[in-house]
PLY file of the C-alpha trace (Angstrom):
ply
format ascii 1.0
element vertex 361
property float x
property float y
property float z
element edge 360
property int vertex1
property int vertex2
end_header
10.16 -28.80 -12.05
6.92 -27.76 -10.21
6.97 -27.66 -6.71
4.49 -28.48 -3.81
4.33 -25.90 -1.02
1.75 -25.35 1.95
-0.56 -22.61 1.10
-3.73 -21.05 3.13
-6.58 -21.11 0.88
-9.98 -19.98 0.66
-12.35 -22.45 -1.25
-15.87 -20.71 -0.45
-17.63 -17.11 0.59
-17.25 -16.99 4.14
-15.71 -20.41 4.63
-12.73 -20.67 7.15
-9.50 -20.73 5.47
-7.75 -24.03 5.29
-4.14 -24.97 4.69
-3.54 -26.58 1.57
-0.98 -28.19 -0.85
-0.22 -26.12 -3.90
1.56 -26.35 -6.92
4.16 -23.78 -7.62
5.27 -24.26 -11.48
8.69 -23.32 -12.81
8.83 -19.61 -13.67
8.54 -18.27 -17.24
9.45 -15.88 -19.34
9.28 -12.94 -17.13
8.32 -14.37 -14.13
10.13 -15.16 -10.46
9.50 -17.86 -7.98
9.94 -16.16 -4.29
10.47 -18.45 -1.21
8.25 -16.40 1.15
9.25 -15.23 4.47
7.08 -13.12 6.60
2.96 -11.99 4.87
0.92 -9.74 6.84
-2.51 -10.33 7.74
-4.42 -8.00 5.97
-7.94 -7.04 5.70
-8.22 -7.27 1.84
-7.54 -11.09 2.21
-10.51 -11.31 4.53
-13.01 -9.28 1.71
-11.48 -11.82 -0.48
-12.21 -14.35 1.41
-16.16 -13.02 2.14
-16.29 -12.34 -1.38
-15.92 -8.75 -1.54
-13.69 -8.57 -4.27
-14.89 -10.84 -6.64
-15.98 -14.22 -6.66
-13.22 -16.52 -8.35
-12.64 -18.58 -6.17
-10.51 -20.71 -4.23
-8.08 -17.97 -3.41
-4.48 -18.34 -2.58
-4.30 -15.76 -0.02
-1.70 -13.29 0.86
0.09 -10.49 -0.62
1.58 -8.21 2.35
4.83 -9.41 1.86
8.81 -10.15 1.74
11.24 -12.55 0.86
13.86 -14.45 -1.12
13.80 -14.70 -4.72
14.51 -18.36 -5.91
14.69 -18.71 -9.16
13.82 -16.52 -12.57
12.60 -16.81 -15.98
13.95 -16.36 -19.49
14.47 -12.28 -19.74
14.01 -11.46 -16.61
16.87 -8.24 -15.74
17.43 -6.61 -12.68
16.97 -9.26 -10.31
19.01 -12.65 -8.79
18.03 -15.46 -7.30
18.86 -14.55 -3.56
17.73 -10.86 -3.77
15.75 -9.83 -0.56
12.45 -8.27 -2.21
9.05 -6.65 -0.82
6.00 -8.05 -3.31
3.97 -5.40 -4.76
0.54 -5.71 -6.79
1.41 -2.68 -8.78
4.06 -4.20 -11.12
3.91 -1.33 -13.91
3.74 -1.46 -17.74
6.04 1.21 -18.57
3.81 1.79 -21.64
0.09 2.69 -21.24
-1.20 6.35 -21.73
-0.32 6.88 -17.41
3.24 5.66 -17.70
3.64 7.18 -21.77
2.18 10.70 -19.24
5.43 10.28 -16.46
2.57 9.03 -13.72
3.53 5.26 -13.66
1.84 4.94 -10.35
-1.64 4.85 -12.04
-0.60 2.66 -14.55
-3.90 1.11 -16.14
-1.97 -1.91 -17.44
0.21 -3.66 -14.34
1.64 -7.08 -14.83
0.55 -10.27 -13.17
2.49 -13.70 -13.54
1.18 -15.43 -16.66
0.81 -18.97 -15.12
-1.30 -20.12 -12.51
-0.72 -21.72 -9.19
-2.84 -24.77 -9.08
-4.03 -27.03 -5.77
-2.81 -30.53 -6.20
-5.86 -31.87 -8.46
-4.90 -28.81 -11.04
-7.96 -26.58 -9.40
-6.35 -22.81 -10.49
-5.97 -20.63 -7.72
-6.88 -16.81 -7.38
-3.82 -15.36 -6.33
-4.63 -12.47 -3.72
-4.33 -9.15 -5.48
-1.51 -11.55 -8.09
0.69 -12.36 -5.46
-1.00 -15.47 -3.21
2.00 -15.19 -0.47
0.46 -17.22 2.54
2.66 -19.93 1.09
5.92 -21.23 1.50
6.82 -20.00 -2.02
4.79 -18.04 -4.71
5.46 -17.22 -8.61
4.43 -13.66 -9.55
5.75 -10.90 -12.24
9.11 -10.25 -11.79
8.34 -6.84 -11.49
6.39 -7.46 -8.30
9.74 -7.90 -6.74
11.21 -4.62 -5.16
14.82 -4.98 -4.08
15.16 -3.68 -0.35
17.90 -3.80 2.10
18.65 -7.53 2.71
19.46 -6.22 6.93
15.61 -5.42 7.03
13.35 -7.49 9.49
11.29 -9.80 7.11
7.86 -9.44 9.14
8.10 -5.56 9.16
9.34 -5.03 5.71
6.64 -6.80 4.10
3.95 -4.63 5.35
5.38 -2.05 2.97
4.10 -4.23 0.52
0.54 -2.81 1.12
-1.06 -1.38 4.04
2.10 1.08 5.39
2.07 2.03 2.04
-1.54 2.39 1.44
-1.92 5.08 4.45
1.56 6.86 4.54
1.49 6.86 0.06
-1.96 8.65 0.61
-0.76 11.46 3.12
2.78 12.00 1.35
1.51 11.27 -2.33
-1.89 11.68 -2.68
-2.92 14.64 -0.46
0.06 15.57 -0.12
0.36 16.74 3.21
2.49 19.98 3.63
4.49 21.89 6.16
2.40 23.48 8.90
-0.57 21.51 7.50
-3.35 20.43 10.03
-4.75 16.70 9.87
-6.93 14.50 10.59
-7.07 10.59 10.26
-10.06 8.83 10.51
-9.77 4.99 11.34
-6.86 4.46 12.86
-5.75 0.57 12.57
-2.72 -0.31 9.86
-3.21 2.09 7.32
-4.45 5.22 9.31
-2.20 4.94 11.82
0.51 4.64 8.61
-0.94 7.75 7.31
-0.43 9.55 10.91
3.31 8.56 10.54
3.25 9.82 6.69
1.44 13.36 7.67
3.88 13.45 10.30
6.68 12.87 7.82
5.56 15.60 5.47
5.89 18.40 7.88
2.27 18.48 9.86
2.41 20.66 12.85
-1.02 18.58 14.11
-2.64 15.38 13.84
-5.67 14.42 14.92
-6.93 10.39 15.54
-10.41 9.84 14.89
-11.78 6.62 16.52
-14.22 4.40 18.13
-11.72 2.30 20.28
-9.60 3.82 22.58
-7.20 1.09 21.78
-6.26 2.01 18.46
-6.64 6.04 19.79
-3.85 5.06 21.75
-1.69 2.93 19.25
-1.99 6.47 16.82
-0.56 8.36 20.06
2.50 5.63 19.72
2.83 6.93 15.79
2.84 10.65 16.82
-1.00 11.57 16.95
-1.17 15.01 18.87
-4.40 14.75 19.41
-7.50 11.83 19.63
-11.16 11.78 18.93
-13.40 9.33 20.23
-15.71 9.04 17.74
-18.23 6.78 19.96
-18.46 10.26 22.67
-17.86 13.34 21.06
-19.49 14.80 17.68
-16.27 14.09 15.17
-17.21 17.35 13.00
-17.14 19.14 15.62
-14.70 18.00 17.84
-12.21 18.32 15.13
-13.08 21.73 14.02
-12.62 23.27 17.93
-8.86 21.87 17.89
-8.49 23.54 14.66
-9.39 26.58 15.89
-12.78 26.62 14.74
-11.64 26.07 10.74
-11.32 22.55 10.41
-8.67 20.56 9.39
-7.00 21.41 6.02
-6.66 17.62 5.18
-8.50 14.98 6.00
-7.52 11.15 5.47
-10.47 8.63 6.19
-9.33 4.99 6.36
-12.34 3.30 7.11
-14.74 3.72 3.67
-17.87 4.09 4.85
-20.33 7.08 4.07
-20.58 7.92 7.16
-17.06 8.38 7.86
-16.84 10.16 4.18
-19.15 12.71 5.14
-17.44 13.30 8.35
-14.52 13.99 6.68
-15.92 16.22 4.21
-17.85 18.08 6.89
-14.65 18.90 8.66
-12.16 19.73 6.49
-11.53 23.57 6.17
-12.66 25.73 3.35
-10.46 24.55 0.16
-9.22 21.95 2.35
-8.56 18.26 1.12
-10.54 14.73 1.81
-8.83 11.40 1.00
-10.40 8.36 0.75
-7.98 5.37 1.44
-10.43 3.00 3.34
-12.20 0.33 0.76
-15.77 0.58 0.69
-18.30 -2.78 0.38
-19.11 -2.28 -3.43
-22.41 -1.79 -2.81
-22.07 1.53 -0.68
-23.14 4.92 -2.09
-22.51 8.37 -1.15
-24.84 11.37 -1.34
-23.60 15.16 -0.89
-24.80 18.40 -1.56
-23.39 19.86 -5.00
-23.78 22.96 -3.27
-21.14 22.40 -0.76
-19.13 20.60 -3.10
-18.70 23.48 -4.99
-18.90 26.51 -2.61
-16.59 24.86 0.29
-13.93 24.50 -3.18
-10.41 22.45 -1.99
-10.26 18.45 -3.78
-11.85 15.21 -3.06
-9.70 12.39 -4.27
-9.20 9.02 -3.30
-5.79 7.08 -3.06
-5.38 3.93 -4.35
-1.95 1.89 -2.84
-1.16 5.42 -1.69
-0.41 6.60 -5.29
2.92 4.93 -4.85
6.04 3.70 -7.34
7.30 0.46 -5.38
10.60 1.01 -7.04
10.62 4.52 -5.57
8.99 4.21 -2.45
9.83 0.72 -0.78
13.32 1.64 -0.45
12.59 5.00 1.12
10.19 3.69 3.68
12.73 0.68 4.47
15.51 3.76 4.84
13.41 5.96 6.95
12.97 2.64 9.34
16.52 1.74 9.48
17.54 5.63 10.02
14.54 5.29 13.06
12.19 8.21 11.62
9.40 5.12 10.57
8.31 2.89 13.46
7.81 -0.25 11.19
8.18 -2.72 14.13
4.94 -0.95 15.92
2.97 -2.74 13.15
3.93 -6.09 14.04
1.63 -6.69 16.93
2.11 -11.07 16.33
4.17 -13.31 14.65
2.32 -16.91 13.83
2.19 -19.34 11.71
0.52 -20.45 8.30
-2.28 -22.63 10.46
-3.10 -19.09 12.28
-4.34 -17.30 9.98
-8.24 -18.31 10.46
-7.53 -17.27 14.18
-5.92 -13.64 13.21
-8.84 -12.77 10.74
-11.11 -12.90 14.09
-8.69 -10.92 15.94
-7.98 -8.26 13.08
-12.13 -7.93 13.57
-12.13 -7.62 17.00
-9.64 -4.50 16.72
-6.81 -6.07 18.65
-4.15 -6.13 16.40
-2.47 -3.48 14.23
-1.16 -6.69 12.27
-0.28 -10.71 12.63
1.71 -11.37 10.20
2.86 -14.92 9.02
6.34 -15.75 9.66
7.82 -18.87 7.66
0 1
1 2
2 3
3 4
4 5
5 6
6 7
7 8
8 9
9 10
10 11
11 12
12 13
13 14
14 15
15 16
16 17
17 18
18 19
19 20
20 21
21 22
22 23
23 24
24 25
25 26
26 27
27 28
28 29
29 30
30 31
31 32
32 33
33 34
34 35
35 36
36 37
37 38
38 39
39 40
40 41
41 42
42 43
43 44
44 45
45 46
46 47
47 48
48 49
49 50
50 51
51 52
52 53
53 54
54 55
55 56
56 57
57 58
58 59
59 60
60 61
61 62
62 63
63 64
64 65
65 66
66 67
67 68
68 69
69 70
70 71
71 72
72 73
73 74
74 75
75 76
76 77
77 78
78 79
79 80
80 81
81 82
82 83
83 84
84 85
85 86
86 87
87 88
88 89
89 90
90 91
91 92
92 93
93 94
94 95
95 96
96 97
97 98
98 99
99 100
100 101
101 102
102 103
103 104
104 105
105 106
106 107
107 108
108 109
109 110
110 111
111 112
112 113
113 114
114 115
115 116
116 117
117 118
118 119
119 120
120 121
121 122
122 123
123 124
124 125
125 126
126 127
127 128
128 129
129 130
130 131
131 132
132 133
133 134
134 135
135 136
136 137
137 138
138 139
139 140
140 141
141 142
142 143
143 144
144 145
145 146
146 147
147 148
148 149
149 150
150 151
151 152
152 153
153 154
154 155
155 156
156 157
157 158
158 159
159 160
160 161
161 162
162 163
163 164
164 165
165 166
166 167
167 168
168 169
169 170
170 171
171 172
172 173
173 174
174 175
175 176
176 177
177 178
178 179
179 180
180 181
181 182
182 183
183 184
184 185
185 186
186 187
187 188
188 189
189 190
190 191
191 192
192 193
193 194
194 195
195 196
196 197
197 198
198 199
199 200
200 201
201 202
202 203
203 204
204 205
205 206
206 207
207 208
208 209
209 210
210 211
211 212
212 213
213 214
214 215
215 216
216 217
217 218
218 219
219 220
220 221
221 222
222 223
223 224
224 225
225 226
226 227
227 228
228 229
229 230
230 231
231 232
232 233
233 234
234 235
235 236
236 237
237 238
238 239
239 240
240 241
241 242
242 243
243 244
244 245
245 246
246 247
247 248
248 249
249 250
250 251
251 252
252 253
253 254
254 255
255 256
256 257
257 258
258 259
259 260
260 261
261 262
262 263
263 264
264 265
265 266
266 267
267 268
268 269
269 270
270 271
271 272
272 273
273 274
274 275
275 276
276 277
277 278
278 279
279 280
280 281
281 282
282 283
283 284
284 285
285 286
286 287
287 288
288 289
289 290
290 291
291 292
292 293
293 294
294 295
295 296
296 297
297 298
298 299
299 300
300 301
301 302
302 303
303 304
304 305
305 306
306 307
307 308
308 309
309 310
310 311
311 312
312 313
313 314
314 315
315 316
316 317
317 318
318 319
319 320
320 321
321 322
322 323
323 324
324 325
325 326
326 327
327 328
328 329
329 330
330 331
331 332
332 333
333 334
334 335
335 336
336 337
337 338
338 339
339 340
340 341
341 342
342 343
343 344
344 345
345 346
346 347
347 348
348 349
349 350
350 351
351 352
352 353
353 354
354 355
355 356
356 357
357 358
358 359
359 360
């Protein structure tokens, strides 16, 4: 029968968050009830919360995360109540015109849980990104559960579930970064300092940090950074093309999405190098460049969406490369608090002094 569970919710643009009863309903066909155990606090649940995303609200918020699953629905294969599982929000079709092409991870048709979470007077709730996991349990897709190592920390693993993935995916995946590669990373909180770890990974013999607070300059030292930029002193473009002696870097990775960042990045890179854009912009941002440098300088501009990543592929590696200590995972994890908190670590995830609070239940 349906369950009632604490959940943080966000009733109105730019409203504080407030904890809230919810009701969790039985899974169905296809579907999986997860009791939640660590959810990171991520910055997409604060654009959902100022409306950024869309505006369907009240939001269940939430979706960096891991736990157990508790129960299943008719059909569901693959999976047991009790498996330890990371939640992803890219549970793919198997069938549209990306996955009939062998490139699941742009599948244009993911799956969602058909029912909706409700608060206790049968208001629907807006899942965040169709998971909703600042709650004590949540029902999603069944395949938004990826089966991990059960021995992996809860609060670490989870934030595989979106923003380690989002930065290392788009240096190993969508750049990809190769051996003997120079890099930059521009923005260097969760997900840039996750791509510094990814170029890393992939063989770079240099990576450069690109910030405005020394704090996080320092944090992408801790994840292997050979080099820092302050971006609020020294001219980035230039700056980044002297320790690249004089070329400029051949990738670039900007984290932040903003134009001005975008055109720093594309003003650096080297001739035929590569920009990625992994930061989300405000929708209303636009971006002007000269076609004439878009052409003549050659090299790709693309843009990396959950770091082009298959959860079924890539959770497990990133939870083995943690375990086997090449993948700092714990370094995210600057707090552990609880569901009340979360209010509290929105204000401190704008004031740049955390990597991540994440939610422990």
């Amino acid at each position: 029968m349906p369950q009632q569970v604490r959940g943080v919710v966000a009733r109105a643009k730019g409203a504080p968050v407030t904890l809230e009863t919810i009701v969790v309903p039985d899974p169905g066909p296809g579907e999986a009830v997860v009791k939640v155990e660590a959810c990171g606090v991520c910055h997409t649940d604060l654009h959902y919360r100022e409306g950024g995303i869309n505006d369907d609200f009240p939001f269940l918020l939430g979706h960096e995360a891991a736990g157990r699953v508790e129960s299943i629905g008719e059909g569901v294969t693959g999976l047991q109540p009790g498996d330890f599982v990371v939640l992803n929000w890219r549970a793919v079709c198997g069938d549209c015109r990306a996955c009939r092409r062998g490139r699941p991870w742009y599948c244009f048709d993911t799956f969602n849980a058909t029912q909706p979470m409700t608060l206790e007077d049968g208001t629907k709730l807006s899942p965040a990104l169709g998971i909703g996991a600042f709650a004590d349990k949540t029902l999603v897709h069944a395949g938004q559960c990826t089966k991990v190592d059960p021995k992996a920390d809860p609060a670490a693993a989870g934030l595989i579930g979106c923003g380690v993935m989002a930065g290392f995916g788009a240096a190993v995946n969508t750049a990809p970064v190769g051996k003997g590669d120079t890099v930059a990373v521009i923005g260097c909180g969760g997900v840039g300092s996750a791509a510094i770890a990814g170029a890393l990974y992939a063989g770079a013999r240099q990576v450069i940090a690109v910030d405005v607070d020394p704090r996080k300059l320092e944090w992408a030292r801790g994840f292997g950074a050979t080099d820092t930029v302050d971006a609020k002193k020294e001219d980035v473009v230039a700056r980044l093309r002297e320790l690249t002696g004089g070329f400029g870097p051949d990738v670039v990775i900007e984290a932040v999405g903003r134009p001005d960042t975008y055109r720093q990045a594309f003003d650096a890179r080297d001739l035929a190098g590569t920009v990625v854009l992994v930061g989300v912009p405000n929708p209303t941002m636009t971006l002007e460049l000269p076609l004439i440098e878009v052409f003549g300088r050659g090299g790709q501009l693309k843009s990396s969406w959950y770091g082009d990543c298959l959860p079924s592929r890539d959770f497990p590696l990133l939870v083995d490369l943690w375990q086997s200590g090449r993948l700092d995972l714990d370094a995210f994890v600057s707090e552990r608090i609880g569901l009340g908190d979360v209010e509290e670590a929105f204000h401190k995830m704008e004031r740049g002094e955390v990597l991540r609070s994440v939610v422990v239940l």
